[in-house]
C-alpha positions, 0 to 999 in steps of 0.5 A: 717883936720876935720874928723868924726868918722865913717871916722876914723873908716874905714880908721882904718879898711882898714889899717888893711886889716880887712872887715866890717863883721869881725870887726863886729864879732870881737866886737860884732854886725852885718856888717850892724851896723858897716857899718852905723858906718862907714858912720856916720849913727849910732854911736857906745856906750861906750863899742863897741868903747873901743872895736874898740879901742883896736882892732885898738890900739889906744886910745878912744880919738883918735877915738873920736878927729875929729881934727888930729894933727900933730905929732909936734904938738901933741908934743906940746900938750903933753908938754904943758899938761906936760903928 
């Protein structure tokens, strides 16, 4: 399943039952840039998405990883990877 980042921003957001605006406020821009994040219109720098990351707890690379894995195969991976 092919899934972009503003997509994975918002679906973060809606299960942390958190609004645009304080998200926003929590990393330091307005509810129109996150909103334009959300919808894929802009895309966050390096420091607002280490931010997003840790407000959500996941990793910048899951953010950026726009293929989800299923957890076997993100199993797989991690031993192939030997991490």
């Amino acid at each position: 399943m092919m899934e972009s980042l503003g997509n994975r921003l918002k679906q973060l957001r809606q299960n942390n039952r958190l609004r645009q605006d304080q998200v926003a406020s929590l990393v330091g821009v307005n509810k129109n840039t996150m909103c334009s994040y959300e919808n894929d219109v802009r895309q966050p720098s390096y420091e607002i998405l280490v931010r997003l990351a840790t407000i959500y707890r996941v990793s910048t690379d899951y953010l950026l990883t726009y293929l989800v894995l299923h957890q076997k195969k993100y199993k797989q991976l991690q031993n192939w990877l030997q991490i």
